[in-house]
C-alpha positions, 0 to 999 in steps of 0.5 A: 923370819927370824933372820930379818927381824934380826937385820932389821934390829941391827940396823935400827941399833947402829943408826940410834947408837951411831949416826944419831949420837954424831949428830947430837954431839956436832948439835952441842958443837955448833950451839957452842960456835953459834953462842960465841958469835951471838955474844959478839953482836953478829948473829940470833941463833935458836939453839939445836937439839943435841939429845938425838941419839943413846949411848952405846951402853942405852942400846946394849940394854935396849937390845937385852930388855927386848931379848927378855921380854921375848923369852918371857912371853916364849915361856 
């Protein structure tokens, strides 16, 4: 049971780490594209979200709050 837990953990920490972090940074990339053709008259544009994901050092911490509070509620 343990072993899953830990699967499952992983991999909910390299997609908020990961894949949703790019996503964010081609969110900005494109806002950044998009503004420039706008000002030209050519398009309207509704800006992307770009704060998808956390930072590798935000899920580090994560990771570590969540094996604190479980040692502490163990004890």
């Amino acid at each position: 049971m343990t072993a899953l837990a830990i699967c499952f953990a992983v991999v909910v920490m390299f997609d908020a780490a990961g894949v949703r972090y790019a996503a964010g940074q081609q969110a900005a990339i494109l806002n950044k594209i998009v503004e420039e053709y706008s000002q030209l008259g050519r398009i309207q544009h509704k800006r992307l979200k770009e704060l998808l994901g956390h930072t590798p050092f935000e899920v580090f911490v994560g990771a570590m709050l969540g094996i604190a509070f479980a040692l502490f509620f163990l004890a």
